[in-house]
C-alpha angles and dihedrals in degrees: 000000000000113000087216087082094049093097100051092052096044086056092063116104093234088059106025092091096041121107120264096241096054089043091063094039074060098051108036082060089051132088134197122227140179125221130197116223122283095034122153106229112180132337137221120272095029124127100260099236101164133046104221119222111194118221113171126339128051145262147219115211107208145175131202123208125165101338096316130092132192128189108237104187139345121228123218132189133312111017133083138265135225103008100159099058089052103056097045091037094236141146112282107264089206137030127242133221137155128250100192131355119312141176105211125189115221118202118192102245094216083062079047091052094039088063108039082052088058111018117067105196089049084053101051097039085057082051088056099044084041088058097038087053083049100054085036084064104041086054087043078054097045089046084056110046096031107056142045120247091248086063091042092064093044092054088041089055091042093055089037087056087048097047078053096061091257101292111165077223123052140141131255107256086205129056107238106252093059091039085060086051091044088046095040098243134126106239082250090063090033085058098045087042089067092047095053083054097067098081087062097064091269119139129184126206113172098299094335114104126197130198107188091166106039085170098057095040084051096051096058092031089053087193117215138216099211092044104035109026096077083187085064 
């Protein structure tokens, strides 16, 4: 792999401790690839044979029962994915694809192993990202089973205006269909969601959203810290 993507990846939280000669045993075994969008990565139920580190680009986490499918989480760079079958060596829980074009690191996970069992900081570190993706899902969980999906969508269109910089116009960083499977919704609900926002000030265009009364749009969503802040 090119040195030239060293730094990006020892930036990241899971490798900055590490030290510097098992950072580079983990490198010189890891390659760097670039995927068009669309592009199946890696399926449920697989041996998970690579760690992903992803570099630019981004990817839907997926999973697939009886003839339906549902997105569970979109990853953005630059973090890694799956980090939990890798360390237990252990089938992939979720499928993998690409949504635009990505370059993508992967890292042989018995490279990945080898070092948690030897280096302190790395393991730790893995302890740490383990514990972040748990309390990511127990939110994700929370988000689910609390609220309506009326409120769902409020608090969604509150954290995507945030991600935007707080713009009172953004764009949706989802096309519809898969924003109604990440929501839990059916695009019927998704659609009539939208519509029960608009007396909160909300407006759709296509995939543009506008909020012209965020008080009122705060007030009914009643966003949460410990359901909506993934840093918490």
């Amino acid at each position: 792999m090119p040195e030239v993507h060293y730094p990006e990846i020892r930036a990241l939280n899971l490798f900055a401790g590490m030290q510097e000669a098992h950072f580079q045993a983990l490198m010189r075994g890891a390659y760097v690839q670039n995927f068009p969008p669309q592009i199946d990565l890696i399926s449920e139920g697989e041996p998970s044979d690579f760690l992903h580190v992803l570099i630019s680009g981004s990817v839907d986490l997926f999973a697939r029962w009886n003839g339906r499918e549902t997105s569970l989480a979109t990853v953005r760079p630059i973090s890694s994915f799956i980090l939990a079958a890798t360390i237990r060596n252990s089938p992939y829980l979720m499928s993998a694809r690409t949504l635009e074009k990505s370059r993508i690191i992967l890292i042989p996970s018995q490279d990945v192993r080898g070092i948690f069992d030897v280096d302190g900081e790395f393991a730790r570190a893995v302890v740490s990202e383990l514990a972040q993706c748990y309390r990511s899902v127990v939110k994700s969980q929370k988000d689910l089973k609390l609220r309506t999906s009326l409120e769902r969508l409020a608090n969604y269109v509150l954290r995507q205006q945030k991600r935007a910089g707080g713009a009172a116009s953004f764009d949706l960083d989802h096309e519809k269909r898969r924003l109604a499977s990440v929501l839990g919704m059916t695009p019927e609900n998704l659609s009539r969601a939208f519509k029960g926002l608009q007396p909160y000030g909300v407006t759709v265009e296509g995939a543009r959203i506008t909020i012209r009364d965020q008080p009122d749009l705060e007030r009914f969503a009643r966003p949460n810290p410990l359901i909506d802040d993934h840093a918490t």
